[in-house]
N, C-alpha and C positions, 0 to 999 in steps of 0.2 A: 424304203421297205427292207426290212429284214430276210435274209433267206431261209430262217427258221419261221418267217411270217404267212410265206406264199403256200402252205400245206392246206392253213387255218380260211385264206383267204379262198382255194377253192374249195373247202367244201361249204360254206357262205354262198357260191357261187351256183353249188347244185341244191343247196336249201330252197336260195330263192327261186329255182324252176322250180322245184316239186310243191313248194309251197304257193308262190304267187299267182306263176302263169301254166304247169301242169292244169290240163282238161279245161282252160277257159275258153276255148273256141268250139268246144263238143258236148256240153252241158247246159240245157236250157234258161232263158232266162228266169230266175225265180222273183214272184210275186209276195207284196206288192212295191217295193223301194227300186227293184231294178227296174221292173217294166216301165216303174212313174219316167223316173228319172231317161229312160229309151226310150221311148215314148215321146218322151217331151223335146230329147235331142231330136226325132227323125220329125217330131211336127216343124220344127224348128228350121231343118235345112229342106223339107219341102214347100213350106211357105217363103223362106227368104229373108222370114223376119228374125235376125239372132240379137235383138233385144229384149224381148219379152217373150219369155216362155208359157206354154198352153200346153195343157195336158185334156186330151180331146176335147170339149168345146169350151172349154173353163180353164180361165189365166191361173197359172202356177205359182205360187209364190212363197214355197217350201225352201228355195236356196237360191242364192245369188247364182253368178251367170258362168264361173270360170269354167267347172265341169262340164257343161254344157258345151261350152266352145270344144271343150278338149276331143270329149266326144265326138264332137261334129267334123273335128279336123281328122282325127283317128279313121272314122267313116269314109270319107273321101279318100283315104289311101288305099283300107283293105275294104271296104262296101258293108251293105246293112249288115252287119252280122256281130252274133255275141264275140267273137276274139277282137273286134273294133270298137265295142261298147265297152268290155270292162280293161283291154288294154292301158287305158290314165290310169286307170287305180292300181292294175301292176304294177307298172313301172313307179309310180306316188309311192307304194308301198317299198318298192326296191330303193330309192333314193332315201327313204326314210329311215331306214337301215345302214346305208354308208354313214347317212346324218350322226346315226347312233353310233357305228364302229369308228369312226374318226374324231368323236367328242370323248368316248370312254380313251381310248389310245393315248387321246392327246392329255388326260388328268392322270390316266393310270399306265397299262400295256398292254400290249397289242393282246395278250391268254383273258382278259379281262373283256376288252373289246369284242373279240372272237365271239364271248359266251352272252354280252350282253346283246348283239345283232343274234347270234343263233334263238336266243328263249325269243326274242321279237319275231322272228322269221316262221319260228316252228308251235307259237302260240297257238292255238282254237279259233279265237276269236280274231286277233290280226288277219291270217290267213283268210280267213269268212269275208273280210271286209276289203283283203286285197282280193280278193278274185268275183268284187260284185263292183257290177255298173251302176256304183254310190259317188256320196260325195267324201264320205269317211278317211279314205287314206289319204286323200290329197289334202284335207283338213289336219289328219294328224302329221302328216309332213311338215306342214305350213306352221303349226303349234311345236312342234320339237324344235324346230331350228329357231323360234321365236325365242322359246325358252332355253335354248344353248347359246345365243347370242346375248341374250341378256347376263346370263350367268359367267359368259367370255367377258363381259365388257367391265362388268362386278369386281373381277380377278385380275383384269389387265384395266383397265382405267382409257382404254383407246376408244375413238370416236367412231371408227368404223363400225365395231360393234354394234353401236348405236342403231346407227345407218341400217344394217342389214337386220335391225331386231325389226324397225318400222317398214322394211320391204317386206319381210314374214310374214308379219299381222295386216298389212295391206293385202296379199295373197290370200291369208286364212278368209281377210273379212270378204272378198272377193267370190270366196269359195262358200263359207258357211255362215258369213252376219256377225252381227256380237262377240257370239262366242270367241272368235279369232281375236279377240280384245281381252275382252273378260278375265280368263285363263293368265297370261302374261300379265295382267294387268295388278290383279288380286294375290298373286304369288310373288312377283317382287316386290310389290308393296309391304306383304307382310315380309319377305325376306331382310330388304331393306332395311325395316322396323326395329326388325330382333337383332339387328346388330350393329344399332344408333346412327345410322345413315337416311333418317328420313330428308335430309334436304339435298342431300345427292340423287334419292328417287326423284324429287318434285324435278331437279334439273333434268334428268334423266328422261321424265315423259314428256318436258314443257321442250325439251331441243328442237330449235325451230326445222335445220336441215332435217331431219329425221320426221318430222311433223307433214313438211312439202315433201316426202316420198312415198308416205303413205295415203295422201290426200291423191297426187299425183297416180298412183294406183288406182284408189278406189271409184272416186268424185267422179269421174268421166260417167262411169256405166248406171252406177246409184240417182246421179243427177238427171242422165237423159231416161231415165225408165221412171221418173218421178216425173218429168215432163209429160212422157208418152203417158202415161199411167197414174197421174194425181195422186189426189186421198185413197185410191184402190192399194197405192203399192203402199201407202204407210198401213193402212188396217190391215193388209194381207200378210203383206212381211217382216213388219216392223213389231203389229201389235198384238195377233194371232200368234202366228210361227215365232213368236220372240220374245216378247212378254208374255202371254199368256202360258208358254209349256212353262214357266217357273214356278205360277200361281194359280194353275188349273191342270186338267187332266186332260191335255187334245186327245180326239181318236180314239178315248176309251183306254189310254197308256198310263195306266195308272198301276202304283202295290205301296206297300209300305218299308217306314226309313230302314227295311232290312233286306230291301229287294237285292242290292248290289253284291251281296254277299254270296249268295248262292250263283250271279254273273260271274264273281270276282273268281270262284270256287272252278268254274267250268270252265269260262274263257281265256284264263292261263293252264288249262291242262295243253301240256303233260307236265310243268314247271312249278304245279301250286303249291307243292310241301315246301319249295323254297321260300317262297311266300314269306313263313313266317320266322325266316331269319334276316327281313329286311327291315325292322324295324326299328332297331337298334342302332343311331346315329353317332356319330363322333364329329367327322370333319364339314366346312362350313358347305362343299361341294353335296354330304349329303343327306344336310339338314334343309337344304334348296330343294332335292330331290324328293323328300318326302313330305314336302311344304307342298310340294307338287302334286303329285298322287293326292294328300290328302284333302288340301281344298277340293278337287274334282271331285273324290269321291263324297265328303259330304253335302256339298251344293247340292246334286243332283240327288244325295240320297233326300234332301227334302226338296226339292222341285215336285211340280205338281204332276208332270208328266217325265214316265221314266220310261227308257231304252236302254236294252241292255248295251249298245254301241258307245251311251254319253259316257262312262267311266274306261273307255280305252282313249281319252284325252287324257289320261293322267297315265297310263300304262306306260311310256317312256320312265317316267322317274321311278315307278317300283320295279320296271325290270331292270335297270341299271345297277340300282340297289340291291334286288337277288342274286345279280350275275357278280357282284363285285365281294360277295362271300363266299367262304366254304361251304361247299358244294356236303347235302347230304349223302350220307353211303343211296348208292345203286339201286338197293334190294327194299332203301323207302323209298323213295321215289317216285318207283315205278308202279308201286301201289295204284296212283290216282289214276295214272292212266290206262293199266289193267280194267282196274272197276269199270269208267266210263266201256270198255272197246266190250265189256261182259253185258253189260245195261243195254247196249244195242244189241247183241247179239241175242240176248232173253225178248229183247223186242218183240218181235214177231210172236211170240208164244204168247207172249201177255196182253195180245191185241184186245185178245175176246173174253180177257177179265175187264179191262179199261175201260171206264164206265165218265165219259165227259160229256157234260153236255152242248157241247157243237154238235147237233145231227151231220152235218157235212161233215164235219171229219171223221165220225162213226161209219158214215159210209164210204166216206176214199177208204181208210182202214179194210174196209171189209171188201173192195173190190181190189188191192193190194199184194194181197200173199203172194201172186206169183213171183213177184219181184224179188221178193227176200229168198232165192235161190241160192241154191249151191255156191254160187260164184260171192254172195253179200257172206255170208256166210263161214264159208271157207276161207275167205279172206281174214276175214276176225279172228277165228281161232287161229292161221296163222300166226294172225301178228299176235295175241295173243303170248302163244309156243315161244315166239322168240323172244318179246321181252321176258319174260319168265326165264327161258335157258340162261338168256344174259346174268343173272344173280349166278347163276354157277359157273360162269367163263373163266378164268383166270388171265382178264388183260384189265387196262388202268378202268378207276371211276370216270375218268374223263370220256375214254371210248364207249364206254357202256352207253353213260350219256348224250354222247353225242347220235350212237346207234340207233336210243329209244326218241330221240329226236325227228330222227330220218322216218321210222318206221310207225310212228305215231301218224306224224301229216300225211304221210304216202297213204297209210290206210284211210284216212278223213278224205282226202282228195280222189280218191282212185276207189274207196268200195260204199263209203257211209253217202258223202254229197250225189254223186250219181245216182244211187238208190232213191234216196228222197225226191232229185229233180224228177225221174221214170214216173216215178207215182203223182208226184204235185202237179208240176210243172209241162212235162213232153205231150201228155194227153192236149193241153192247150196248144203248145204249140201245132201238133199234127191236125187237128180242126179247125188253126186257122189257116196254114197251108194247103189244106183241103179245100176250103174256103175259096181263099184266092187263085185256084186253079179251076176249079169247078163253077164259082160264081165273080168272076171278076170286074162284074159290073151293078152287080146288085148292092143297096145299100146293107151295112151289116153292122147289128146293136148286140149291145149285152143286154141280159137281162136276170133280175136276180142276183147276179154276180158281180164284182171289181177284181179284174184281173186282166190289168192296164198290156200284159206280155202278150197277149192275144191281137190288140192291136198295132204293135211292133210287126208280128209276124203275118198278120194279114196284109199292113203294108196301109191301112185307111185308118178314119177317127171313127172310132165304134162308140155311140154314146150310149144312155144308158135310156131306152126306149126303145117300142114297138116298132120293127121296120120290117123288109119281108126276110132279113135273115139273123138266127138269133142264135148268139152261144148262151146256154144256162148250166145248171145243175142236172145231171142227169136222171136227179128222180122230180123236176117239176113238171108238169102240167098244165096246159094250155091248150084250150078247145079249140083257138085260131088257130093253132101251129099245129104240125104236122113234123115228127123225130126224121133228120134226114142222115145225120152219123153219130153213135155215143161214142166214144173213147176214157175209159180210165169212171173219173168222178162228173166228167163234161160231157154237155150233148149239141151238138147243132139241131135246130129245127129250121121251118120252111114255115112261112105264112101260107094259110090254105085262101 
């Protein structure tokens, strides 16, 4: 390491607190991917069973098993709580980032490297997904280093490579299914293709060493939960959760082939004007990179079921490719992410023109305002003030950049995400803690509602029926029940 390196390398190093693990132990869990996926870990190590996951009375079979574990061992250190739920995916998301700084370094230099970990670190969406109790960043960990070891072994011809592309994809598969295949799989293929190497690829995925490491990964856990679990886990997991999101719409997750674009537009704010200087290829390192990006984003933009999380499996190869250009002047920029931090701050005002029709969310909306106080508020125009000052600073484009970096995530982490958990999320958690202090032996169900966080923090499997204690919506009605605490948009009731 350079001594002109170690400036770059900490401030990477205060990125990834404010961005990863900043407020992950004091922010509630949010509903419904964290709670599923908490939920399932704490059934998990109160039953005993950590082969097959249950999400209160009903098997899970949304993702394979490795997060779970992670989780579970996270918990046993620091105890039920969110800084031990979403800890894996911090840290997944911080290795994912060296993966990145040590790969650009190693084709280009370290100014290149710096910029391509900082736009990953201080992205919207990264950030979102490093600081939830998903399976997301430990997937795109598992998928970067797949696809860098591929592209190492392309350029150097060495067998190790190999070897650690099939330990990658045995992890990814481990962690999210297919996909962990798929990706790597379809982008060297065609990489391979375009530059008359298809019988180097066929050698390449048929290597038998390479083949026994990924088996040796995966086969153990896939085969004994195919035991335990038959034709359930191939229709659950295999033909639902995996074939079907390609060629149908799970869950009601459906838009059209133009959905990704307006994800693409927000989830790299504050970085998207760069965007559109990444597209322009030369060398073979990064017509690989945007082989990358590009397959991701069309697959899913025609899948039948769309998330905005499926297209940050390709967000490795476009931000390498933004970071490894000329950087726009300052003064555009910082445009996008003005606008967005002005859109939240008009928020509130424009509750009570917003006309959607979710009743439930019309009404958390409307029992809400107190929240959006001085402090949500004042924060915004803040940050605001300062990027805006920054165009009139007189120091480099690089610092400006790296400032609106800082000051972007800090106010996402520190004034925007807390706001929204207050209103969505804490009202649940404070009535199920109510809950388990006041009724600690009484059975307790949802009703009306899927909001899996409730049952994390009561600590029991709260299914979804009549029992004598019931969290719902706070304006339903039931002639059996009797209101025993509302909070926020939630209410506890009592069977009479």
């Amino acid at each position: 390491m350079k001594t002109k390196e170690i400036p770059y390398i900490i401030i990477l190093l205060f990125a990834v607190y404010f961005s990863f693990f900043y407020n992950i132990g004091s922010i509630p869990l949010f509903n419904l991917d964290e709670g599923a996926f908490s939920e399932a870990t704490r059934q998990m190590i109160e039953s005993g069973n950590f082969l097959t996951t249950y999400l209160n009375e009903h098997l899970r079979f949304d993702k394979p098993i490795l997060i779970y574990w992670l989780q579970a061992y996270s918990i046993h250190f620091f105890g039920l709580n969110e800084f031990a739920l979403r800890l894996p995916s911090a840290i997944s998301a911080s290795l994912w980032a060296m993966a990145i700084y040590l790969f650009v370094r190693y084709f280009y230099d370290y100014k290149k490297a710096f910029f391509s970990s900082f736009i990953m670190i201080t992205s919207l969406q990264i950030s979102i997904i490093a600081d939830a109790a998903i399976a997301d960043a430990l997937l795109n960990l598992f998928i970067a280093l797949s696809m860098f070891f591929i592209y190492l072994y392309w350029d150097k011809r060495e067998n190790k490579y190999i070897y650690l592309t099939f330990a990658s994809i045995g992890f990814g598969t481990l962690t999210k299914g297919p996909v962990a295949i798929m990706i790597p799989f379809v982008v060297s293929l065609i990489f391979f293709s375009i530059n008359k190497e298809f019988k180097l690829w066929i050698k390449t995925i048929l290597n038998p060493k390479g083949i026994l490491i990924f088996l040796a990964i995966t086969l153990p856990w896939y085969l004994l939960e195919y035991i335990d679990q038959g034709q359930k886990f191939i229709d659950g997991f295999f033909l639902k959760n995996n074939l079907q999101r390609f060629d149908s719409s799970l869950e009601h997750h459906k838009g059209s082939i133009f959905y990704f674009i307006p994800v693409l537009i927000i989830g790299l704010m504050p970085w998207t004007l760069q965007l559109f200087k990444s597209f322009k290829v030369k060398t073979n390192l990064e017509k690989y990179l945007l082989i990358w990006f590009g397959f991701v984003f069309l697959f899913f933009s025609f899948s039948g079921t769309k998330l905005p999380h499926y297209v940050i499996y390709g967000y490795t190869g476009i931000i390498i490719l933004m970071a490894t250009r000329e950087f726009f002047d300052y003064k555009y920029m910082v445009i996008f992410p003005i606008t967005l931090l002005f859109l939240l701050f008009l928020f509130p005002i424009m509750i009570d023109y917003i006309h959607i029709k979710d009743h439930f969310f019309n009404y958390m909306m409307q029992t809400s305002s107190k929240f959006f106080d001085i402090g949500y508020r004042g924060g915004l125009v803040v940050s605001m003030l300062i990027l805006f000052s920054l165009i009139f600073v007189k120091i480099s484009n690089t610092k400006k950049l790296i400032i609106m970096g800082f000051v972007f995530i800090f106010t996402i982490n520190s004034v925007v995400m807390p706001t929204i958990a207050k209103i969505k999320e804490q009202p649940i958690k404070n009535l199920a803690l109510f809950v388990k202090k006041n009724y600690p032996n009484s059975e307790v169900c949802m009703k009306g509602i899927n909001v899996p966080t409730f049952s994390v923090y009561v600590e029991k499997i709260t299914p979804h029926k009549d029992c004598e204690i019931i969290l719902t919506k706070a304006y339903n009605k039931y002639e059996n029940y009797t209101p025993l605490k509302k909070d926020g948009a939630y209410m506890i009731m009592k069977q009479k």
